[in-house]
C-alpha positions as CSV (number, residue, x, y, z in Angstrom):
1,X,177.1,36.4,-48.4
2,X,177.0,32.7,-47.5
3,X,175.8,33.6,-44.0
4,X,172.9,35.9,-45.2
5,X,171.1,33.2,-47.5
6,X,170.3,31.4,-44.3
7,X,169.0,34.6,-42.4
8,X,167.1,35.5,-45.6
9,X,165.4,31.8,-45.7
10,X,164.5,32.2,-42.2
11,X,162.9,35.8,-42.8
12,X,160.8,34.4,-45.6
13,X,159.6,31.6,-43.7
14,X,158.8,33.4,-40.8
15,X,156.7,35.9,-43.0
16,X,154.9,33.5,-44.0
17,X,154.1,32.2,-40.7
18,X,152.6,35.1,-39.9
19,X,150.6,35.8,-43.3
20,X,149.4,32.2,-43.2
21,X,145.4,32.2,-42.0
22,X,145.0,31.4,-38.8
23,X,144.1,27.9,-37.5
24,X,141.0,27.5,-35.6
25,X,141.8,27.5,-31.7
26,X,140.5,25.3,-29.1
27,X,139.5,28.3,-27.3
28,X,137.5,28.9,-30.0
29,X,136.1,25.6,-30.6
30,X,135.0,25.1,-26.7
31,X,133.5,29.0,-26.6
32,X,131.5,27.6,-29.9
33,X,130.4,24.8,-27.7
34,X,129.5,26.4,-25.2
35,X,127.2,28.7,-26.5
36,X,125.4,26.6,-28.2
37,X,124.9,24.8,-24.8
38,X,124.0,27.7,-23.3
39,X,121.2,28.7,-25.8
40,X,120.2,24.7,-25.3
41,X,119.6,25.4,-21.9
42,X,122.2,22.5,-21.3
43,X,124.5,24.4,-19.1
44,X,124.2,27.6,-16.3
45,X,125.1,31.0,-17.4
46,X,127.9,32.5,-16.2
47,X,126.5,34.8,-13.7
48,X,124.5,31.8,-12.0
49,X,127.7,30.1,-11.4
50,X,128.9,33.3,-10.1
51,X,126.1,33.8,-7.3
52,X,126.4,29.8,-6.4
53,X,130.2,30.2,-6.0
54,X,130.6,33.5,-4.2
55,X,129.1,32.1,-0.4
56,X,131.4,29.2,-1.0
57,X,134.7,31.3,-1.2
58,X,133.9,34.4,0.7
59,X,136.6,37.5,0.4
60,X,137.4,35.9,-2.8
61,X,138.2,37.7,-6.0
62,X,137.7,36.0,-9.7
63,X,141.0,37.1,-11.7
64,X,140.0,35.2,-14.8
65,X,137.2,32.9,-15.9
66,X,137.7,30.6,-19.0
67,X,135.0,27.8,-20.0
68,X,136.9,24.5,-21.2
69,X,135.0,21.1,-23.1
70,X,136.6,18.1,-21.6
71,X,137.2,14.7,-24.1
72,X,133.7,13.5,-22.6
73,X,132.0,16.5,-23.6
74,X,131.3,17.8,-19.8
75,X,131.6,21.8,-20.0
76,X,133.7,23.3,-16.8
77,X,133.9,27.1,-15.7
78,X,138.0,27.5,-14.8
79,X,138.1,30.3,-12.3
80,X,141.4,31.5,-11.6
81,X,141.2,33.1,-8.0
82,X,142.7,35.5,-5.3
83,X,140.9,34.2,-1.7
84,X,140.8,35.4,1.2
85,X,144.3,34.9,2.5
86,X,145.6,35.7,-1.0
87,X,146.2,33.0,-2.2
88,X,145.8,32.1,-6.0
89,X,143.7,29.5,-6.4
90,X,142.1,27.7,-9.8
91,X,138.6,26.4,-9.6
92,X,137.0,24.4,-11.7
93,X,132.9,24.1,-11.9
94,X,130.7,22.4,-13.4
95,X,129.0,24.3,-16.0
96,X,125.7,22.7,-16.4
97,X,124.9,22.0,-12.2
98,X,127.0,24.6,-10.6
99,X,129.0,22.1,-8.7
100,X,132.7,22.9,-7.3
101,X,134.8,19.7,-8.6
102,X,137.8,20.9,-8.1
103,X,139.9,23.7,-6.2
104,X,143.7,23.5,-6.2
105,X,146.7,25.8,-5.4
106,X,147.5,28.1,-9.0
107,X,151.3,28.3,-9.4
């Protein structure tokens, strides 16, 4: 019985982990910041970075597109990517100008 007390511990605690209300995300914090921006006028929406990004990666396909707030407050569109060779590739853009900052190798 001495080894059940321990399992029975952990049971409890892990129920109520999962009853336990949830913490507010990051995710959900940068999506809130983002909309406002967007209904500000203060960054691009979504399908304008689309059309601006397209004729720079050609035969590209978006997998995945996540918005993320940096520590200074600048707004970047992540793409994750399939290009033209097939290659998966992350790109990050700048939400408010449309501008390519970054485009690296995805592992």
């Amino acid at each position: 019985m001495k080894t059940l007390r321990p399992i029975v511990v952990m049971l409890a605690l892990v129920a109520g982990l999962w009853v336990a209300p949830p913490l507010p995300s990051a995710f959900a914090r940068d999506a809130e910041i983002a909309r406002k921006a967007l209904i500000e006028g203060r960054i691009r929406p979504l399908s304008e970075i689309i059309k601006l990004l397209e004729p720079q990666l050609p035969g590209s396909t978006i997998l995945e597109v996540e918005i993320d707030v940096e520590d200074n407050g600048q707004i970047i569109y992540e793409f994750d990517i399939i290009d033209s060779s097939g290659r998966l590739k992350e790109v990050e853009v700048d939400a408010a100008t449309g501008k390519v900052l970054k485009i690296e190798d995805d592992d």
